[in-house]
N, C-alpha and C positions, 0 to 999 in steps of 0.2 A: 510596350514596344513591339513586340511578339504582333499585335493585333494589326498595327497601323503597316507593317512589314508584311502581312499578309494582303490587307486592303489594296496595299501599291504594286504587286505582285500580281494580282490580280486585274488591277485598270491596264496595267502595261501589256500582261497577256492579251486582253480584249481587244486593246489600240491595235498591237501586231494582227490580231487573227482576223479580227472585225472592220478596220480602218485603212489599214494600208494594203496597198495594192500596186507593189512592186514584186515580178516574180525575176529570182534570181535560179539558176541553175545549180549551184552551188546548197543554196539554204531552203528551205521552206519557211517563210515566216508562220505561214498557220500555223505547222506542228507544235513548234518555239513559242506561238502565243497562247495554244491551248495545253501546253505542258504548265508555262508562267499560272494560268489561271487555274489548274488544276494544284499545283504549290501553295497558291496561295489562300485557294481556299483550305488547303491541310493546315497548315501554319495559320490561319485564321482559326478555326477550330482548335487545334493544339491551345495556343494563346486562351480561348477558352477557360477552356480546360483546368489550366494552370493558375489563371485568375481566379475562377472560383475554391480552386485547390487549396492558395495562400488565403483564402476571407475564414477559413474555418478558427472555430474559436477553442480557446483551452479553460476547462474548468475545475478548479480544485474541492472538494470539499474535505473539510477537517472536523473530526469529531473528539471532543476532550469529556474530561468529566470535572467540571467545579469545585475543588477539594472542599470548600469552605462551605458551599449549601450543597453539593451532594447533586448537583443537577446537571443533565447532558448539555453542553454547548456547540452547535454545529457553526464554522464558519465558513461561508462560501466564496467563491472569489473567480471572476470570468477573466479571459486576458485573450483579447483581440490583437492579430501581428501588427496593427496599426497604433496600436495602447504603448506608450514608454513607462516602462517601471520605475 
């Protein structure tokens, strides 16, 4: 959500600074557009960020000892935030 929030952030900044060429007294649109597109490339980046942050994965290893033959047993086990247990 984060990314597409950055994306549109970013087109609207360009429209204003790039596109429109109305000058008011009152506002600047460049300034306005080139703040919008400076946001949105931050918040595109952050989003980033954060997406690769949740893809990390979790893994367990358990190590026993087999009472009955005497033998090590490792078990391993990964769990991706996208995996339901």
């Amino acid at each position: 959500m984060s990314i597409g929030s950055g994306i549109a952030l970013f087109v609207i900044g360009a429209i204003l600074a790039f596109a429109v060429n109305v000058q008011m007294d009152w506002i600047n649109l460049d300034i306005i557009g080139y703040v919008l597109m400076g946001a949105g490339v931050l918040i595109f980046i952050l989003g980033l960020v954060l997406m690769t942050r949740k893809r990390q994965s979790t893994t367990t290893v358990r190590s026993n000892v087999d009472p009955a033959s005497g033998e090590a047993v490792q078990q391993r086990s990964t769990i991706t935030p996208n995996d339901t247990i």
